[in-house]
N, C-alpha and C positions, 0 to 999 in steps of 0.2 A: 447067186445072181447079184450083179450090180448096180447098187442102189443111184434110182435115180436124179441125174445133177439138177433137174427140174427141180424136185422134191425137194432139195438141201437149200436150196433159194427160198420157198416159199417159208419154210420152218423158220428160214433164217430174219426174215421180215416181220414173221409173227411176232417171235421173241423182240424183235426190236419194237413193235407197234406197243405190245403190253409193259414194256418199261418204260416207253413215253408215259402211257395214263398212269403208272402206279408211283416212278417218285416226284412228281410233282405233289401228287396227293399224299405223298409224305414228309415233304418239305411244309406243307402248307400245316400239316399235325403239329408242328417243332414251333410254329410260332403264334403270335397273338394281337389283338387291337386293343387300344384304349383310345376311348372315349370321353367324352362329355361337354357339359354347358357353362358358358362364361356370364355372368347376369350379373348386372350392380345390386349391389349389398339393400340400399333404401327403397329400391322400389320393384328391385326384379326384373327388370326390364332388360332382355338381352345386348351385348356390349360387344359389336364387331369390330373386325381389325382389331383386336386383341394376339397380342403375339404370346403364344402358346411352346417353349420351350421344352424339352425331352433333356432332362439334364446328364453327362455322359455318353452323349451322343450329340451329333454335328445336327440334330433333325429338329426343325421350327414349324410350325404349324400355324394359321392364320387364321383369327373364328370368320364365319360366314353370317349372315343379316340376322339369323338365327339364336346367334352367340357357341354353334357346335365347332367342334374341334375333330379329327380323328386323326391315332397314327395307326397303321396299316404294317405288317408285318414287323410286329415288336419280337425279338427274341423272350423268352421266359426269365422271369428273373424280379428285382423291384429298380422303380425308379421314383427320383423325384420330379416330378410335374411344376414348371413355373410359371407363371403368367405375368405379364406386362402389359400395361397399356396406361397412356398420359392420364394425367387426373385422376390417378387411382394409385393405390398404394401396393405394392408388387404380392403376387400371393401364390404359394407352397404348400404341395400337397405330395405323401408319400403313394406309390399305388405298386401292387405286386402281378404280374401279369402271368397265367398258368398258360400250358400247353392249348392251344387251339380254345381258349377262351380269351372275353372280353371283360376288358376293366373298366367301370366308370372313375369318372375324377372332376365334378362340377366345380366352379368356383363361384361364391358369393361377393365381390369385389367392394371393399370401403374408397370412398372418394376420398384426395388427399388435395389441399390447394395448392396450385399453381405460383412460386415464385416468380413474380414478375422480373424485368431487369433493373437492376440497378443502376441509380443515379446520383452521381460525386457532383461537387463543385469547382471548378478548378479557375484560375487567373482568367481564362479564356470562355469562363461560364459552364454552364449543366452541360455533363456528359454523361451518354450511357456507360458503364462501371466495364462493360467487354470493350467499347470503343478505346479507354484510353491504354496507353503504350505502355504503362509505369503502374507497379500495387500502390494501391489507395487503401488504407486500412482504415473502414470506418465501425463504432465505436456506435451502440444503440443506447444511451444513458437511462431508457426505461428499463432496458431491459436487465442491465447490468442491477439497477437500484431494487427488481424480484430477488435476486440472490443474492445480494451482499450488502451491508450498509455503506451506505456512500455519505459520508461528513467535508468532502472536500474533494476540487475539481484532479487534484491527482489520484485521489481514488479509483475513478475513471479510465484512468490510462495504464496504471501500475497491474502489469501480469496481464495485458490483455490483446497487446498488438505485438509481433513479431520484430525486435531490434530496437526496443524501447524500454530503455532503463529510468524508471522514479526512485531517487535518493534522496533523504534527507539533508540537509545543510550539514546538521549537529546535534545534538542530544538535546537542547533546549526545548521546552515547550512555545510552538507558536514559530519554530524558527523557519527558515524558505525549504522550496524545493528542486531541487536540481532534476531533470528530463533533460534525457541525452539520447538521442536516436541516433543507430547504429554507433555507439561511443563518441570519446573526445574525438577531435579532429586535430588541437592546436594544443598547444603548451602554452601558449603565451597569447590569446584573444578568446574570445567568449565563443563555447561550447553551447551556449541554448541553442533550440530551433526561436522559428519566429512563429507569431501567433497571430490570426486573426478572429476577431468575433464580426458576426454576422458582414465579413466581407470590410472589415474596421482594423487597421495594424491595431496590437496592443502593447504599450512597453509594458514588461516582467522583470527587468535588470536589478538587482539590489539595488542599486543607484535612483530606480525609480520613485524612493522613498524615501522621506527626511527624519521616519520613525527610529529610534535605536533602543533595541534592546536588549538584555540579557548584560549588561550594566557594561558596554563597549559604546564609543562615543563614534565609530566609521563602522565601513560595513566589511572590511577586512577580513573581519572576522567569519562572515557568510551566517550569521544568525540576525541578520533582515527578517522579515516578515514577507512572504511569497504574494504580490502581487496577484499572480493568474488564480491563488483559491481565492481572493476575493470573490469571485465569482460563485455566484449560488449552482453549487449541482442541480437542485430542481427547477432551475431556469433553462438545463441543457438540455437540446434535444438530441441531437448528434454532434460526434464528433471524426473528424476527417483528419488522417497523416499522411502524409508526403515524402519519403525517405530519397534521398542518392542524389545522383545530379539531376533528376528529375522536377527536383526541385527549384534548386537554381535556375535551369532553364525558365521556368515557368513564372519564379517571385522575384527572379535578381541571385547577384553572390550573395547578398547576405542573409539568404535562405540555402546556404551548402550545407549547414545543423541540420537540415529540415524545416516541416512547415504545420504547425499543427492549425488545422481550421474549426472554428466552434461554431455549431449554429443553433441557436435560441429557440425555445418554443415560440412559434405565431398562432395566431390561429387560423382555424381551416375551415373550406365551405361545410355544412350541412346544420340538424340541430342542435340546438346549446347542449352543452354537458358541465357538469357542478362535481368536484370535485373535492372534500372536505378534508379539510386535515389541522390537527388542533393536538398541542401539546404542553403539559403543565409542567412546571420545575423551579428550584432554586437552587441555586450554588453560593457559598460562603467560603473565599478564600480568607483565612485567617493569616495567611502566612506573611510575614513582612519585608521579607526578601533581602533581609541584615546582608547578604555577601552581596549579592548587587547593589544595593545602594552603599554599601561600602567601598567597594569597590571602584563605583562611578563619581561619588559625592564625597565622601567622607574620608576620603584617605591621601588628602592633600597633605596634611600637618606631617603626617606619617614619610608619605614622599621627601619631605624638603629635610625632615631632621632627620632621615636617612639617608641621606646624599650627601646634603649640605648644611649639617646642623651649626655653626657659626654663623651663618649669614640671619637666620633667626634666631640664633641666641642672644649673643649683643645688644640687639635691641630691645630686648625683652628683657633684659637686666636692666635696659635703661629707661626704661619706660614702665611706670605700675599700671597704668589704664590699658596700654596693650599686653600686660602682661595677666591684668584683670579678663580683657577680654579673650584673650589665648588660652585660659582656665575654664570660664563660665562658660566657656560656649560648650567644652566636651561635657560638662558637671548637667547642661542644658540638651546633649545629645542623645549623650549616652546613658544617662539614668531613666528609672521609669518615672517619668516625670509628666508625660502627655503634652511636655513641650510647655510648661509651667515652674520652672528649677525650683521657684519657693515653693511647692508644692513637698518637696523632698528636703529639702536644705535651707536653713535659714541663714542670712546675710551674716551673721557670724560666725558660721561652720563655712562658707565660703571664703571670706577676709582670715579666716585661719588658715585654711588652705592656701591662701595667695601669697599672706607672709611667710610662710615658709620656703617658697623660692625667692621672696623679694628680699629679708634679711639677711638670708645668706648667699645672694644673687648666684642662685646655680640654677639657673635656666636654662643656660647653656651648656653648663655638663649633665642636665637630666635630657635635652635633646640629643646632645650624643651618644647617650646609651645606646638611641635606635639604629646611627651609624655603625659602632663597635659591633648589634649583635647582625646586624647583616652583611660585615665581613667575614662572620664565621659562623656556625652552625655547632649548636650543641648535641645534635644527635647523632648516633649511626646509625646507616641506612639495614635494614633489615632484622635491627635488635632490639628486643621487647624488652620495658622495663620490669623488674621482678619485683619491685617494691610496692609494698599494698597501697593503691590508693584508692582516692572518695574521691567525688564529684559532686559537685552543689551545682544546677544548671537553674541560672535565674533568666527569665522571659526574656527582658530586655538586656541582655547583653548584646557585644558588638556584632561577634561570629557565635552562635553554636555550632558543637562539632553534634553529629552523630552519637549515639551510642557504640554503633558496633565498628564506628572508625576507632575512637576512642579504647574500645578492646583490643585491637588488633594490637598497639602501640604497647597499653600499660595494664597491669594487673589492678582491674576494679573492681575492689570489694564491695564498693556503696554507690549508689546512683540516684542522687535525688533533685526530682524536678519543684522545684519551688514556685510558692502560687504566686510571688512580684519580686522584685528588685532588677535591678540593672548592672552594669558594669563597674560601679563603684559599691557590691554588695555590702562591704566591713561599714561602708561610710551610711547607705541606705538601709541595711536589714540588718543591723548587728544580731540581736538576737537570734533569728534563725539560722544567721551562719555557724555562732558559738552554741546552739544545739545539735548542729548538723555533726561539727565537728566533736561533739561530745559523744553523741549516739555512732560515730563514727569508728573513736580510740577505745569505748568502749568495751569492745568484743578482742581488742589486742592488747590489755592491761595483765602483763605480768602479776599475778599474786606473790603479796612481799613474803 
């Protein structure tokens, strides 16, 4: 008998009606929810419109008045849970999520402050720091002076704004400092930027100074003394740069170096604050700075009777008082005298000195010595002398060298610093020279 087509319809529907209800409820087996609450960290209080992140997945969630969260049909597996929300500091949580269960994942959320916007100064007055059209790199002098000691206003700037080079003039102590943003510009006109303090131009030019130091009589030499660390860093409160043509625009051409702006601590509404700071010290430079002041003062005689030793010789033969005075004065320089010569020499160890060029009038050929030896040079460049020698280093002589220059050159057996004399040691300390040199030859006396 043949079965019938009624029959194979209705079977046929069943089977369809029972796969509807059973894989739904097996799809729904395969997944999971997570859950939970967003509350601030201080007081607990629920934190809505908090944005609730599902990390590795496109899926964002928004807390309700509540501070709850849910996601609904998570696959199995783990995820990272993130939250955000302003005034708070962002927070991460891992959570594993099993087959047809639910995962909590509360957050306790730390409050973070608010930077507010930033405010430059510019030619044109306060602007907000998004407003303007050009980087403004400012520079917080508190905050800089927590992590690093700060002795001077380049301190400040050096390694801390982008295209802004601080160099020293030259090895000198005390000597300028070159600040260059974004580099040179010119070969041939001044590379500084310009400066303003509290809305004030400042000249910084080497030129700005009638000081000279480091024993150079102009500033040629770029070891001036830097105007802009004049300026006390604990006076500074910020500091503003201006780079590009940004500049120019805004100060003139002669801001195309750039534009550095300073502004001074003032004071501020609210109540007083006392701020104590106290520091104890001394410092004793002993050092007498013999090449410098040689160099700027003392080395006129030296110049003329090496260039032109005839134009002061001649007269110095012809003359005893200037011939007197052309003696006394280095016998009054140059020895340790405290600038008192009879102190060290008495007037007949002087007039013996004197007649000895005035008798035999060779003034003029012991000036040219200095001529002859700086047509030529007695040493070679790179070769050590091998022969033993001693050094007697008396206080007041003209130049001391070094010790370890003085090694480099000659084989020193003996090195001895002497408690006085000066540059006419044989005439001022005979004796400790003639035991220097005794205790010297000493140690190299062949046995007969």
């Amino acid at each position: 008998m043949a079965p019938d087509p009624r029959q194979r319809v209705r079977r046929r529907s069943l089977l369809t009606w029972l796969f509807a209800l059973v894989v739904p409820s097996l799809a729904a087996a395969q997944t999971g929810t997570i859950t939970g609450k967003v509350t601030d960290e201080s007081g607990g209080a629920p934190l809505e419109a908090s944005r609730v992140i599902l990390t590795g997945t496109t899926r964002i969630e928004t807390t309700n008045r509540e501070g709850g969260y849910t996601f609904r049909e998570v696959q199995p597996g783990t995820y990272q849970v993130r939250v955000l929300r302003v005034g708070y500091r962002p927070a991460t949580d891992s959570v594993t999520v099993a087959d047809g269960a639910t995962a909590t994942a509360d957050f306790a959320m730390a409050a973070a402050p608010v930077q507010l916007d930033e405010i430059v100064t510019t030619a044109t007055g306060e602007q907000r720091k998004l407003e303007v059209g050009n980087v403004v790199t400012t520079i917080d002098a508190s905050k800089v002076a927590e992590t690093a000691p700060i002795t001077e206003f380049s301190n400040l700037l050096s390694g801390r704004a982008a295209g802004v080079q601080v160099l020293k003039s030259s090895g000198t102590t005390g000597e300028g400092t070159r600040i260059r943003i974004r580099g040179s510009n010119s070969i041939s006109l001044s590379n500084e930027p310009l400066y303003y303090l509290d809305g004030v131009r400042l000249e910084s030019a080497a030129s700005s100074t009638t000081l000279n130091v480091g024993g150079f009589s102009d500033q040629s030499s770029n070891q001036g003394p830097s105007r802009i660390n004049d300026i006390d860093p604990d006076d500074i409160e910020s500091i503003e740069i201006v780079k590009g043509p940004a500049a120019a625009t805004l100060y003139g051409i002669q801001a195309s170096n750039g534009v550095v702006r300073i502004t001074t601590k003032h004071g501020t509404a609210g109540p007083p604050r006392w701020n104590l700071f106290s520091e104890l010290g001394s410092v004793s430079d002993n050092n007498q700075y013999p090449v410098n002041y040689y160099g700027r003062v003392d080395s006129g005689y030296s110049k003329i009777q090496g260039t032109k030793p005839q134009t002061i010789g001649y007269p110095l033969d012809d003359s005893p008082a200037g011939l007197a005075a052309w003696i006394v004065e280095k016998f009054r320089t140059w020895s340790d005298c405290d600038g008192d010569v009879e102190r060290r020499f008495t007037k007949d160890q002087l007039l013996d000195n004197i007649m000895l060029y005035w008798l035999t009038a060779t003034a003029h050929s012991a000036g040219r010595l200095y001529y002859e030896a700086a047509q030529t040079s007695g040493f070679v460049p790179d070769q050590k002398v091998e022969v033993p020698i001693g050094f007697a280093a008396f206080p007041k002589e003209i130049i001391r060298s070094p010790r370890h220059w003085a090694e480099q050159r000659y084989d020193i057996r003996q090195w001895t610093e002497m408690p006085r004399g000066g540059h006419f040691a044989a005439f001022e300390e005979g004796d400790l020279l003639v035991g220097d040199v005794r205790e010297f030859f000493r140690p190299l006396r062949v046995p007969a």
